[in-house]
C-alpha positions in Angstrom: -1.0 -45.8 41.8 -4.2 -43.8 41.7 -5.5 -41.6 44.7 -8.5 -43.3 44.5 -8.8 -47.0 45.4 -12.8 -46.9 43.5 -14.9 -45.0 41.4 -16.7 -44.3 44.7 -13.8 -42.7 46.4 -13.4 -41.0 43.6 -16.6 -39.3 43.6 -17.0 -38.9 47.2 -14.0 -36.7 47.2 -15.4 -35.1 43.9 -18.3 -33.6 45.8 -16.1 -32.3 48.4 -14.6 -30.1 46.6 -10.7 -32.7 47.2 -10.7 -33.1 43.7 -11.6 -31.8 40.2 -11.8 -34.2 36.9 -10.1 -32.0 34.6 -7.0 -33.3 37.4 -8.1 -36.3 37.0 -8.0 -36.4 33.3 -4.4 -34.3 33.6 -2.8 -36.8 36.3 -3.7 -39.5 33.5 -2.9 -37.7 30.5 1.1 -37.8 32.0 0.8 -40.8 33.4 -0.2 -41.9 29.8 2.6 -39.6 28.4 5.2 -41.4 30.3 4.4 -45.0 29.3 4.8 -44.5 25.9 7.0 -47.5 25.6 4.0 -50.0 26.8 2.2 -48.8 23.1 -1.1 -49.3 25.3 -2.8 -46.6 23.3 -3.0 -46.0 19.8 -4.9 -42.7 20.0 -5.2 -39.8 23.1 -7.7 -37.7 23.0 -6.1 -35.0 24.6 -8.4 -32.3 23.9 -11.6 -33.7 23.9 -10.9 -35.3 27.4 -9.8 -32.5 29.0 -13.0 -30.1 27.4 -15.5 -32.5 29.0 -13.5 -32.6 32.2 -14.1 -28.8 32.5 -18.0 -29.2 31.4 -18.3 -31.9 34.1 -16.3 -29.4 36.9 -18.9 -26.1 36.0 -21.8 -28.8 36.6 -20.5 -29.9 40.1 -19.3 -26.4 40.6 -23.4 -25.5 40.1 -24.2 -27.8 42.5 -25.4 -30.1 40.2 -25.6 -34.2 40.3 -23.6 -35.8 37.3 -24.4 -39.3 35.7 -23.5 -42.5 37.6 -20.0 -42.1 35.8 -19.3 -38.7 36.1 -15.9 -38.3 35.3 -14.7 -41.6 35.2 -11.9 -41.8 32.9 -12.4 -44.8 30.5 -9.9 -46.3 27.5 -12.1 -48.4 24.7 -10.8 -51.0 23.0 -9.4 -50.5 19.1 -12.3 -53.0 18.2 -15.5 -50.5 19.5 -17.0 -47.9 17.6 -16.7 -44.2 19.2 -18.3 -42.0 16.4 -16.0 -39.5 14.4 -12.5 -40.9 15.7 -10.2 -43.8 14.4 -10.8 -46.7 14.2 -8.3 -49.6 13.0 -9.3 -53.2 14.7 -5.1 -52.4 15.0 -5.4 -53.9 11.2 -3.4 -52.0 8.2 -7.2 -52.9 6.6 -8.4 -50.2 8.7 -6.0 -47.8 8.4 -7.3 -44.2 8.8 -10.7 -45.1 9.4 -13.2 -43.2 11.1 -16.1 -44.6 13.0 -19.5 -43.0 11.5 -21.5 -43.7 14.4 -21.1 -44.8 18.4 -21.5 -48.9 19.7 -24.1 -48.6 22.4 -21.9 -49.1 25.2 -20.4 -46.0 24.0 -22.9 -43.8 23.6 -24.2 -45.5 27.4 -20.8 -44.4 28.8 -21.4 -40.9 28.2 -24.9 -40.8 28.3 -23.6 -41.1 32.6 -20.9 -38.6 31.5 -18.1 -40.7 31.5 -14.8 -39.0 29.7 -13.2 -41.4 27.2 -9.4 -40.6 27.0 -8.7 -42.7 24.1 -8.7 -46.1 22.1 -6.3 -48.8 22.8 -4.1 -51.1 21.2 -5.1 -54.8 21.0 -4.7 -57.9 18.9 -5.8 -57.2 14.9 -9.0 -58.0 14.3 -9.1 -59.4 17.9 -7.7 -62.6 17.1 -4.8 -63.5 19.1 -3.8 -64.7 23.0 -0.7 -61.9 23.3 -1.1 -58.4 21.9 1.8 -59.0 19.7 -0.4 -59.1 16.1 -1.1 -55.8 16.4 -0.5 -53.8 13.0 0.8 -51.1 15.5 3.6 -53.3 17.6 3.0 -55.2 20.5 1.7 -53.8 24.0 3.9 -54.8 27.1 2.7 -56.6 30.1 3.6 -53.1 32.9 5.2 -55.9 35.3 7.8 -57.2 33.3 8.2 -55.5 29.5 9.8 -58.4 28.4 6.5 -60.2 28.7 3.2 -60.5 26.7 -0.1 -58.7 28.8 -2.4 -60.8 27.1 -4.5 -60.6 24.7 -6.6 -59.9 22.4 -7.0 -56.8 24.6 -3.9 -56.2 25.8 -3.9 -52.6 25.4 -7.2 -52.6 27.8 -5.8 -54.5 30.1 -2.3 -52.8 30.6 -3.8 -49.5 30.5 -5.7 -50.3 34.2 -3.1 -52.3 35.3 -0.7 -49.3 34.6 -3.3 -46.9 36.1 -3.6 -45.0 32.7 -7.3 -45.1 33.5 -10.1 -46.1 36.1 -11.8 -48.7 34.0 -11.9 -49.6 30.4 -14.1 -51.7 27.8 -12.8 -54.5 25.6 -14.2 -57.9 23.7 -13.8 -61.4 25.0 -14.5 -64.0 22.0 -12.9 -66.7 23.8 -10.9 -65.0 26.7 -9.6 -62.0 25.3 -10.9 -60.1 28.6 -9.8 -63.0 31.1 -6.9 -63.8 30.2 -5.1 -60.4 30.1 -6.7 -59.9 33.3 -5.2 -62.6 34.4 -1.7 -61.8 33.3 -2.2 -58.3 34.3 -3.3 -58.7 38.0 -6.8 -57.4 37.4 -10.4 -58.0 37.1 -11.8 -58.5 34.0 -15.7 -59.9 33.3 -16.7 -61.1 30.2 -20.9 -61.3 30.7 -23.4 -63.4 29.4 -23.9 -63.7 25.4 -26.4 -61.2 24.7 -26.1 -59.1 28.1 -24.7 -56.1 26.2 -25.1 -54.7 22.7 -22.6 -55.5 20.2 -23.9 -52.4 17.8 -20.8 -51.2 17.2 -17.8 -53.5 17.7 -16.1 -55.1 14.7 -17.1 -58.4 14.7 -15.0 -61.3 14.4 -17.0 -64.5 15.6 -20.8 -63.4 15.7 -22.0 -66.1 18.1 -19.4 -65.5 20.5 -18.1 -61.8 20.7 -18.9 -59.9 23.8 -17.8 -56.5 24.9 -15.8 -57.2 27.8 -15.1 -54.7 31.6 -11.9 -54.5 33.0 -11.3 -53.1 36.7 -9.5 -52.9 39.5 -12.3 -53.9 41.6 -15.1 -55.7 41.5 -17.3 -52.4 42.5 -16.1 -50.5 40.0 -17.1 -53.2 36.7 -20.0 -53.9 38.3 -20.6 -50.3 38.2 -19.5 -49.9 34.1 -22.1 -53.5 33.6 -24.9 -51.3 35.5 -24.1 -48.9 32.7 -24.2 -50.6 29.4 -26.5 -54.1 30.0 -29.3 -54.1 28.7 -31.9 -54.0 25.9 -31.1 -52.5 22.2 -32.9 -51.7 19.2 -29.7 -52.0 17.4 -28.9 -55.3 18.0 -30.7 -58.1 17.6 -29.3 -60.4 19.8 -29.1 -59.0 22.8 -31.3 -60.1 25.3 -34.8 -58.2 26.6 -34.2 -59.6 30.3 -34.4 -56.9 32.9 -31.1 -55.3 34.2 -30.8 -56.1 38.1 -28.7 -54.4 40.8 -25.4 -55.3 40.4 -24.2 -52.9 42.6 -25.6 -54.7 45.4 -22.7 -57.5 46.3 -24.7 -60.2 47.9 -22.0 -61.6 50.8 -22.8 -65.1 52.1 -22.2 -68.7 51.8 -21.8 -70.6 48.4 -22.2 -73.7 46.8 -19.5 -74.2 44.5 -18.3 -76.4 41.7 -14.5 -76.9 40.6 -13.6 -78.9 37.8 -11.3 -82.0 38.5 -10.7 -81.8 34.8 -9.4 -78.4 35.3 -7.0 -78.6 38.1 -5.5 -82.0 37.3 -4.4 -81.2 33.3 -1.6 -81.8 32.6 -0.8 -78.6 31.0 -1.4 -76.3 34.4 1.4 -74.8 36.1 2.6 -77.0 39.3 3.0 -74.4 41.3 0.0 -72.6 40.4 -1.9 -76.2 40.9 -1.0 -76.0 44.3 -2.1 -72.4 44.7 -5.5 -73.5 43.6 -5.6 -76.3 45.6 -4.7 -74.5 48.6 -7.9 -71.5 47.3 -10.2 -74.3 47.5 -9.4 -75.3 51.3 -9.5 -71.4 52.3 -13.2 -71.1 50.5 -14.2 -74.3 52.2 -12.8 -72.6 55.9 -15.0 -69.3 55.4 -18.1 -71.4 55.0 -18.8 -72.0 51.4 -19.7 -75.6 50.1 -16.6 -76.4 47.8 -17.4 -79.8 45.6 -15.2 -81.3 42.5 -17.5 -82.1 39.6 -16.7 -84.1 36.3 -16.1 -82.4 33.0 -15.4 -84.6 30.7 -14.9 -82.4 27.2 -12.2 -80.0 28.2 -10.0 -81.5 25.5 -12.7 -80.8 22.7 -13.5 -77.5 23.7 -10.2 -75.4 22.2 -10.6 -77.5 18.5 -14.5 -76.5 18.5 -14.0 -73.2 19.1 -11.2 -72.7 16.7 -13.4 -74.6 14.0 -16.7 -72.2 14.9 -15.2 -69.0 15.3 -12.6 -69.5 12.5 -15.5 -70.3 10.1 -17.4 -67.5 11.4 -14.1 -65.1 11.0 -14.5 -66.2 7.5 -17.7 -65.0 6.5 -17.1 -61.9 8.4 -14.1 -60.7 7.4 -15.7 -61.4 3.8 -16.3 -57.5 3.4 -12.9 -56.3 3.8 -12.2 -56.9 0.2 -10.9 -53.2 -0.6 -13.8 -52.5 -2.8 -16.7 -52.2 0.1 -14.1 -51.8 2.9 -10.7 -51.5 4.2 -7.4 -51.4 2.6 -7.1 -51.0 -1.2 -4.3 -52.0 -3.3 -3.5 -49.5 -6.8 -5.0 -51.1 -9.8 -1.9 -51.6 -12.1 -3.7 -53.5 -14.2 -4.7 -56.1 -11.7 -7.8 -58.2 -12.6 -10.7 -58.2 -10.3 -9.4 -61.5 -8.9 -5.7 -60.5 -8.2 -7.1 -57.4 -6.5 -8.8 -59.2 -4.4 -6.3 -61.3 -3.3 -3.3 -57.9 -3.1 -5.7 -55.8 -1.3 -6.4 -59.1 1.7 -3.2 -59.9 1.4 -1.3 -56.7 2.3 -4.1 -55.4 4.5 -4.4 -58.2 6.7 -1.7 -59.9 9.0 -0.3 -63.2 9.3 -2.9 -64.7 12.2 -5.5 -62.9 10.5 -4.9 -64.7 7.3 -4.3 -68.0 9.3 -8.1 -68.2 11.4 -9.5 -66.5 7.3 -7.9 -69.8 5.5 -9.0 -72.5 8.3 -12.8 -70.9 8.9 -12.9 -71.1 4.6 -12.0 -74.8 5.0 -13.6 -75.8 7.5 -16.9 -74.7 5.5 -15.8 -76.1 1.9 -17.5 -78.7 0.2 -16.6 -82.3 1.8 -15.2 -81.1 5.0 -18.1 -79.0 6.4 -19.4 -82.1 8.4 -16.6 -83.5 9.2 -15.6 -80.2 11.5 -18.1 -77.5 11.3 -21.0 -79.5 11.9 -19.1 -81.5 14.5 -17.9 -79.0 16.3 -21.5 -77.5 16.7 -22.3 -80.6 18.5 -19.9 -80.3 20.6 -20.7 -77.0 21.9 -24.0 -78.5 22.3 -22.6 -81.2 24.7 -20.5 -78.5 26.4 -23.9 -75.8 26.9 -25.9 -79.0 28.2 -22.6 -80.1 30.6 -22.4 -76.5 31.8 -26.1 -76.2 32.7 -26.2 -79.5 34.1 -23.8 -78.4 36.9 -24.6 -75.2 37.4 -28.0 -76.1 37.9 -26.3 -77.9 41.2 -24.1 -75.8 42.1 -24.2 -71.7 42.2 -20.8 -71.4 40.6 -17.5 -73.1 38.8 -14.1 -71.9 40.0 -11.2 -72.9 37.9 -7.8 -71.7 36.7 -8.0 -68.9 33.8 -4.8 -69.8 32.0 -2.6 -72.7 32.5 0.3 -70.4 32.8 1.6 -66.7 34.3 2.4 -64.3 31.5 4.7 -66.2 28.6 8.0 -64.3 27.3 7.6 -62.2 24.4 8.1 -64.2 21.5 8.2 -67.4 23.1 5.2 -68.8 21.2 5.1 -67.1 17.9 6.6 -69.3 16.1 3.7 -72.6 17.9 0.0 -71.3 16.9 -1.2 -74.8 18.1 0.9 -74.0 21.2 -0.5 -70.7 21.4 -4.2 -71.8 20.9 -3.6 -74.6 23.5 -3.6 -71.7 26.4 -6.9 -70.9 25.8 -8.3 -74.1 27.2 -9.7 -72.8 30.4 -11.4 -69.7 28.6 -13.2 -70.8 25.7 -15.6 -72.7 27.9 -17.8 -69.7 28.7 -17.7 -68.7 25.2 -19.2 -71.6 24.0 -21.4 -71.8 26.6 -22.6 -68.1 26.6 -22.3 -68.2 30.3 -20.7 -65.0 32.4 -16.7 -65.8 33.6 -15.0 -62.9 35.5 -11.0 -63.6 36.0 -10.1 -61.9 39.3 -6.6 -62.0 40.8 -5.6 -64.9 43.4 -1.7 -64.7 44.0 1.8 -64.0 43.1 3.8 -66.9 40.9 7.8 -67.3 42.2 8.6 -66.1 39.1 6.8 -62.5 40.2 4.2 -62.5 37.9 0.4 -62.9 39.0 -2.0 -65.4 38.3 -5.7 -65.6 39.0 -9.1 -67.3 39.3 -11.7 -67.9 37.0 -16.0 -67.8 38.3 -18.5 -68.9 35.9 -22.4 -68.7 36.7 -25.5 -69.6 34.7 -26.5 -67.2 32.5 -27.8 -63.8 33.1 -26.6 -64.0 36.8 -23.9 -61.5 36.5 -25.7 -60.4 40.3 -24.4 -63.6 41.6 -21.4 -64.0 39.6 -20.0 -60.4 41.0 -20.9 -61.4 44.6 -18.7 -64.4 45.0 -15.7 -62.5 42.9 -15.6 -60.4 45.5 -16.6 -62.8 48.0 -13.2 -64.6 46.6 -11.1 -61.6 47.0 -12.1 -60.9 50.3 -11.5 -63.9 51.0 -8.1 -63.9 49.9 -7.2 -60.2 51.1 -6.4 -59.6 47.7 -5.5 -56.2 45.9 -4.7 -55.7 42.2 -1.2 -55.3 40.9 
C-alpha cells in the first residue's frame, strides 16, 4: 500500500520536506520489480523516471512551485503515443516501434511535470474484455492470479490496483476502463466523446475510443481529467466547450435514475443483484431521490456496438498492411496479394482477426443495411433514450459487469459469451455520455464488484460529485 492515500497527501508531504519523488519513483520502481509475474508492464523506464525525479527534487529544493502533477508517477497504456519510446498496441504488428511524436494527454501530463514510469500491457489493438490477447501474455488480476483483471486495459488497471503507480491513463471503446476497474477494485472514468484528444492513441473504433483515468480515488482522476480535457488543434473532434472545476466535488442531494432493465437481467450475478438492491435503499436513506426508469434496448445495444466498431476496426486497421505499417512478412516470391494476406496474418492475433473479418462483412455489398446501417439506428434510439432520462434525472446508477472477475481461460474458447459481458458498458459508448465505475463491495467469492454513474454529456463536474458522493456513502476504500 502507498504512504499516500492521494495525490494531495502526496504533495503536502512533498513541500515538507517528508518526502522526495526520486523515493517515490524508487519505492515504485521495486515495487514494479517484484511483480514481475502480473506482466502489468511491458516497458520501465528506469532511467528516464528516476532523471526527472531528481529535476523535480532541485526545483522544490529551490523553493520552487511544480505543475499541478508534480511528481505524480503515471503508467500509459500500450495504446498512447509517448514520443521516442515503444510502442506495440501489445500487437506482433507493432513490434519494435517507436512513437514519433506525444498524444496530447501526454505531452499535458508533463507539461504539469508528471513522471511517466512506463507503458503497460493491455489487450492487442484494444480489442478484448480480459487482457489475455495480448501479443505479450496475459496480465493477472493482483487479487487472485488465477483470474483475468479486465480488459482491454488490464495492465492499467492492475498497475494502480497493485500500487505500481498513483494514477494511470488508458482507452475505453466500450468499457475497456470500467470494467477492469471494476474487477480491480478501483476507479476508472471513461469521459465524454470528445472531452479529451485522441491525437495520439492508436485507434481502433473512431466514433467511440476515448482515453480513459484510472484512480484510487475519485480526487485523484478528477485531478489527471483537470489535466488533459480540453480543446486541441490536433484533433478534430474533440470538443471546444470550456474545461470546468472538477476539483470542486459538489456534495448534496441527487436525483437519480436506475435502470429496471439493468438490475433485473437475467445475466447479473444474484448475489451481486442483491448488493445493488440493497445500494439503492442506502442512497435513498442519505437523502438522494432514487427512481427506476425503463430502458427498453439493453439487449440491442452489445450486437450494435459489435457491428459499428467492428466495421470501423476494419477500415482502421486497413493501414497495417506491412507495406505503410506494421509487421512485414520476407518476400519469397510472394505476390502482392499473398503478402498481404502473410504479413496481417502473422502480425495480427486471433481476436484481432475476428472483429477485422466481421467489420469487412458487415460493410460488404448486400449486408451493409441489413447490420451497419441498422445498427446506426439503433445507437440513434439508445443516444435519444439516454438523453430522454437524463434530462429527468441528474444521473443513472447501474451494475458495470454482470459478473466479479471470470477464471482465466474460462471464456476463451465463447467470444459471443465473452462479448455478452459487455452489456452494461457499451451503453455510454454509444451514447458518448461520461460513465465512471467506482467500487461498491466484496463478492463471497472475495473478489470486488462495483457501480457504474452515467451523466449527460460534458458534466464530468457532476458525474465526479456523486462518485464520491456514492463512496462516501458507502465508506468505501479501494482494494
Amino acid at each position: 500500500m502507498s504512504k499516500f492515500s492521494s495525490i494531495s497527501a502526496f504533495h503536502e508531504a512533498l513541500y515538507a520536506g517528508r518526502i522526495t519523488c526520486t523515493e517515490m519513483v524508487q519505492l515504485y520502481l521495486d515495487r514494479i520489480s517484484k511483480t514481475k509475474h502480473l506482466n502489468a508492464f511491458l516497458e520501465v523506464f528506469e532511467k528516464e523516471a528516476l532523471e526527472k525525479a531528481q529535476a523535480l527534487d532541485t526545483r522544490v529544493q529551490k523553493g520552487e512551485q511544480l505543475g499541478m502533477l508534480g511528481g505524480v508517477v503515471v503508467g500509459i497504456k500500450d495504446v498512447i503515443c509517448y514520443k521516442g519510446h515503444k510502442i506495440s498496441a501489445a500487437s506482433r504488428m507493432l513490434e519494435d516501434f517507436t512513437s514519433l511524436y506525444s498524444a496530447t494527454a501526454v505531452e499535458r501530463l508533463l507539461a504539469e511535470d508528471a513522471i511517466i514510469i512506463g507503458n503497460l500491457n493491455c489487450d492487442e489493438f484494444a480489442m478484448g474484455s480480459t487482457n489475455e490477447n495480448s501479443a505479450h501474455g496475459p496480465v493477472l488480476n493482483a487479487l487472485d492470479t488465477s483470474r483475468v483483471p479486465g480488459g482491454s486495459s488490464g495492465g492499467s488497471a492492475v498497475a494502480v490496483q497493485a500500487d505500481l503507480c498513483m494514477v494511470s491513463l488508458g482507452s475505453d471503446t466500450g468499457g475497456s476502463v470500467r470494467q477492469p476497474a471494476d474487477f480491480c477494485g478501483i476507479v476508472g472514468l471513461k469521459p465524454t466523446y470528445g472531452r479529451i484528444s485522441r491525437y495520439g492513441l492508436i485507434a481502433y473504433a473512431s466514433s467511440f475510443d476515448q482515453i480513459g483515468i484510472f484512480g484510487r480515488n475519485v480526487a485523484d482522476v478528477a485531478k489527471v481529467l483537470q489535466t488533459i480535457a480540453g480543446p486541441d488543434e490536433y484533433d478534430s473532434t474533440v470538443s471546444t466547450e470550456k474545461v470546468p472545476d472538477y476539483q470542486s466535488l459538489n456534495n448534496k442531494s441527487w436525483k437519480i435514475a436506475y435502470l429496471k432493465d439493468a438490475l433485473m437481467h437475467p445475466g447479473l450475478d444474484a448475489e451481486m443483484k442483491e448488493g445493488y438492491s440493497l445500494f439503492l435503499e442506502e442512497l435513498e436513506t442519505a437523502g438522494n431521490t432514487v427512481s427506476a426508469a425503463d430502458f427498453a434496448y439493453l439487449d440491442y445495444v452489445v450486437p450494435a456496438y459489435y457491428v459499428l466498431t467492428t466495421a470501423e476496426a476494419s477500415s482502421n486497421l486497413s493501414r497495417f498492411d506491412g507495406v505503410k505499417y506494421g509487421h512485414r512478412t520476407p518476400l519469397k516470391n510472394l505476390d502482392l496479394v499473398d503478402f498481404y494476406k502473410k504479413s496481417r496474418s502473422e502480425g495480427f492475433g486471433m481476436e484481432v482477426k475476428r472483429r477485422i473479418l466481421l467489420g469487412t462483412f458487415v460493410l460488404s455489398a448486400g449486408y451493409y443495411d441489413a447490420y451497419y446501417t441498422k445498427a446506426q439506428q439503433v445507437r440513434r434510439l439508445v443516444v435519444d433514450k439516454l438523453s430522454e432520462i437524463l434530462s429527468q434525472y441528474d444521473a443513472i446508477i447501474m451494475p458495470t459487469v454482470p459478473s466479479t472477475a471470470f477464471k482465466i481461460g474460462e471464456k476463451t474458447n465463447d467470444p459471443i459469451a465473452m462479448y455478452l459481458a459487455d452489456i452494461y458498458t457499451v451503453l455510454a459508448n454509444l451514447g458518448g455520455v461520461p460513465a465512471i465505475s467506482v467500487p461498491l463491495s466484496r463478492h463471497s467469492n472475495g473478489m470486488p464488484y462495483g457501480v457504474q454513474i452515467i451523466t449527460k454529456q460534458f458534466s464530468e463536474a457532476n458525474l465526479l460529485s456523486i462518485a464520491e458522493h456514492v463512496m462516501q456513502t458507502r465508506q468505501v476504500t479501494p482494494v
